[in-house]
N, C-alpha and C positions, 0 to 999 in steps of 0.2 A: 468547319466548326471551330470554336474557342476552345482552348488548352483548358484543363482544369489543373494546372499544376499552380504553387503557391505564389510565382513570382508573376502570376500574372495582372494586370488593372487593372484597378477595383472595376472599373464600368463595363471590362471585359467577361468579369465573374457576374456583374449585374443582370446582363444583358445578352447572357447564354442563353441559346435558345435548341430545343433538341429536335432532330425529325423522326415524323410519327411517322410516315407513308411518303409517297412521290407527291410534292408541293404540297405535304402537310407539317408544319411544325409549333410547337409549344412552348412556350418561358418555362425554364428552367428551375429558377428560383420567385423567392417573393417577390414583388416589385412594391415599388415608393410609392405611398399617398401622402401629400402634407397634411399637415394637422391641419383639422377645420374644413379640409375640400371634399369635394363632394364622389370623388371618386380617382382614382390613378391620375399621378404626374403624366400628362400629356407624352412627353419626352419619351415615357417609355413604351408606349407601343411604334409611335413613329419610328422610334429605331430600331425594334424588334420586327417591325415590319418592311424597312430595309434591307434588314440583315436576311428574311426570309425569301425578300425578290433579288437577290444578288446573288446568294444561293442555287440559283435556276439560271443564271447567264454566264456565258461566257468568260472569260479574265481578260478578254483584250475589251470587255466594253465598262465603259462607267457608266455609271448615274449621273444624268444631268439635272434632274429635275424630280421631283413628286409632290405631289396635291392632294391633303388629305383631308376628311372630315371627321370631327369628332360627334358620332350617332347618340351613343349612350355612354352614363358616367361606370368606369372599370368597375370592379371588386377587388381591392389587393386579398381578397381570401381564398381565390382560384386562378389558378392559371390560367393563361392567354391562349385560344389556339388560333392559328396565323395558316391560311387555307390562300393559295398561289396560283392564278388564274393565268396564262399563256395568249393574253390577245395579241399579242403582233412579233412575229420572228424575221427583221428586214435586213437588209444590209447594212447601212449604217446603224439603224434606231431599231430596238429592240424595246415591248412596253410590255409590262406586268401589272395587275390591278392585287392587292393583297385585303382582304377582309380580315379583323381580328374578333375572334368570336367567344362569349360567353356564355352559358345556360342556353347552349344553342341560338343565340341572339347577337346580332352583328352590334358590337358598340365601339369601330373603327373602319374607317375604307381610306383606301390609297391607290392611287394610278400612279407610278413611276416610270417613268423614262431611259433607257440607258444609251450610250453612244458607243461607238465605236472611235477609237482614238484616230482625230485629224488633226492633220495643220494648219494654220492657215497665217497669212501675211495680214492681216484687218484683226485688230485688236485694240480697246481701250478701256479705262477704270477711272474713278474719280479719287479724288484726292485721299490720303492717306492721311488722317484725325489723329492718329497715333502720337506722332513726333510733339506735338503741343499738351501732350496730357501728360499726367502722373504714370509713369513704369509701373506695373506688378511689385516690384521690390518697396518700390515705396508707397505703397498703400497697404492699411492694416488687412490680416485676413478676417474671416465671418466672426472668428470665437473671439480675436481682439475686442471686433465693434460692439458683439453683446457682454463680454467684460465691462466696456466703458457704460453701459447704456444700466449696466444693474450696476456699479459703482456710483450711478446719478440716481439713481431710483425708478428709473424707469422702466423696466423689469426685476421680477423678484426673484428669489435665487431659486427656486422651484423652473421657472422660464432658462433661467440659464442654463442649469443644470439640462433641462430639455434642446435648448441650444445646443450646446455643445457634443452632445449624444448624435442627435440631427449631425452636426458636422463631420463629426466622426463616421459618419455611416456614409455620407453623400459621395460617389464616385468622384466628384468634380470640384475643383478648386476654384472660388472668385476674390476677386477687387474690386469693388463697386468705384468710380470716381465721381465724385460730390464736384456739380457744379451749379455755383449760384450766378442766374440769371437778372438781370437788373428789373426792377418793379415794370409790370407795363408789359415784359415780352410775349407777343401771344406765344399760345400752345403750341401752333406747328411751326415755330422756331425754335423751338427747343428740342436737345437731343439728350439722352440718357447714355452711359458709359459702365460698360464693363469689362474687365479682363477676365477671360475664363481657363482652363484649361483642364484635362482630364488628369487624375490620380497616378500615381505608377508611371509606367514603362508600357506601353500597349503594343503587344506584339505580331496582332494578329493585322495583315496591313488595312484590310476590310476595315476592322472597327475603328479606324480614323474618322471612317465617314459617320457608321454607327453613332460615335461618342459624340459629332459636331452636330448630329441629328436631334441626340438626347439633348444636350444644353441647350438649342435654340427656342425650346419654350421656358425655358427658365427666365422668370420676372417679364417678360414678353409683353404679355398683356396688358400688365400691370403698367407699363408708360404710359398709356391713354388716362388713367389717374394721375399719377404722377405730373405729366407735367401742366392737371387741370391743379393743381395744390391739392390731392382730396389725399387725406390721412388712409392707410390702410384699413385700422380698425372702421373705418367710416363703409367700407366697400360689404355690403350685404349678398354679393354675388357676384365670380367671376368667374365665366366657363369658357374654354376654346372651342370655338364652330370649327374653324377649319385654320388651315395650316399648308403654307407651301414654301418649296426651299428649293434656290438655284445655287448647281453647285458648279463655280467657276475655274478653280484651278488646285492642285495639291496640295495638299497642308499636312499637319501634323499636330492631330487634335491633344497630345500629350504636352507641346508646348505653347507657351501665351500664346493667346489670340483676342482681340479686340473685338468690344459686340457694339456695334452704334443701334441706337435704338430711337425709333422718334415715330409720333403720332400723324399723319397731314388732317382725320377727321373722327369724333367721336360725337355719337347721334341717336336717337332711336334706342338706347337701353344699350347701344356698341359701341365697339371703339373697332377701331385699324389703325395697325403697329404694321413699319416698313422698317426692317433691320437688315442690316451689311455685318460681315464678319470679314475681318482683316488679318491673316499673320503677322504676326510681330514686325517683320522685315516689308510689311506695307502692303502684299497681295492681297486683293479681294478674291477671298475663298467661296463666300456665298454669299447670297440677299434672301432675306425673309420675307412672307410678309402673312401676316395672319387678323381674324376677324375674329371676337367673341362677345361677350354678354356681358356687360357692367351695371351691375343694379348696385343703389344706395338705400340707407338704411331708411331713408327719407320715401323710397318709392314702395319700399319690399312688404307692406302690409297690401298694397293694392295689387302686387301680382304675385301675395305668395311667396315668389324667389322658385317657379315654376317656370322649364323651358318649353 
């Protein structure tokens, strides 16, 4: 379990979760809804549901993998309870399936994977994006870009002020990097950029993975707009189906790490977003890739905004 002492990450204190019974456990504190959505930041059950099937294995095995679906939208006004199923105890592979449950009502499921640490001589990764883009240091943070943005008028100081509060509170630290594409590029050439990293000093060595679980829904989704040109305010509905994460190699979720993020297909009210996370020093840590709902303002009277 997560220290409750002062000096611990924020996303460590976020993302406490306490045991109720034998493979029963429950979020600790409040968790994050963005303003406007329709139920809990994705992010935080995934990780909370992590942190509860890791709980139940071993220490010589990792997580390689988990596949999860989002059922129903959270309540941030009750706690999560995280209920830990025991389907396979192997030798190498060990699997856990984790439900996250509200008003008696499942509104998350997860199958996760763990290994047992091997060697092997067969190994390769693609290129590292990194070295050609803008450093963390030199990109503004969140509260810079909405300073600039209400200094042009483009938010009023009401939104700032709500900005900056939001940043204050969020476990996790970004650099978004702006890149313009020449007129003409289709959509799945293009990729999106961010540096992310967690808050603090994270002590707890588990919530490495925790904290890389929590950011990988962060703006996720939102690329299948993005690099269609659609404006945010334009998006009438944006929900995660499901969500999966392969985890490659060790990291260190407290320092930079690189999210490439790009579209191949958006269709049918969806999109799909294939994302890679790189450490700073060029290792691919994980791949993402996730599926959810994008309705416009132009569609949302014909279906409601009803999944």
């Amino acid at each position: 379990m997560v220290s409750s002492s002062d000096d611990v990450a924020p996303v460590e204190k976020l993302l406490k979760i306490e045991q109720l019974d034998v493979d029963l456990y429950r979020s600790a504190e409040p968790l994050y809804m963005a303003k406007g959505a329709r139920g809990l930041y994705g992010g935080n059950v995934i990780s909370q549901s992590l942190m509860a099937a890791i709980n139940t294995v071993p220490p010589e095995y990792n997580v390689h993998s988990m596949h999860c679906y989002f059922v129903l939208a959270g309540d941030p006004a009750l706690p999560v309870l995280y209920k830990v199923q025991h389907v396979r105890e192997g030798h190498s592979f060990i699997t856990r399936t984790v439900q996250a449950r509200q008003r008696g009502r499942c509104i998350f499921t997860t199958t996760i994977s763990f290994q047992a640490r091997e060697k092997t001589s067969l190994s390769h990764q693609p290129d590292y994006p990194g070295a050609l883009l803008p450093q963390p240091d030199e990109l503004p943070d969140y509260t810079a870009i909405v300073g600039e943005l209400y200094k042009n008028g483009t938010i009023t100081k009401s939104e700032l002020m709500s900005a900056e509060q939001l940043s204050a509170t969020l476990p996790t630290d970004t650099r978004v990097v702006m890149i313009e594409y020449p007129d003409g590029t289709p959509p799945d050439q293009k990729k999106n950029y961010m540096w992310v990293r967690a808050k603090g000093k994270i002590k707890n060595e588990g919530a490495h993975t925790m904290a890389l679980a929590y950011f990988s829904d962060n703006g996720f989704l939102g690329t299948s707009a993005r690099i269609n040109g659609v404006n945010a305010k334009d998006i009438a509905m944006m929900v995660s189906l499901d969500h999966s994460i392969y985890f490659h190699a060790p990291f260190k979720a407290d320092e930079w790490m690189l999210y490439q993020m790009e579209s191949p297909w958006t269709g049918s009210a969806r999109g799909l977003v294939f994302g890679k996370i790189f450490t700073q020093d060029g290792i691919l840590a994980a791949s993402i890739i996730q599926e959810g709902v994008l309705r416009f303002a132009d569609t949302t009277a014909k279906t409601k905004s009803k999944l």
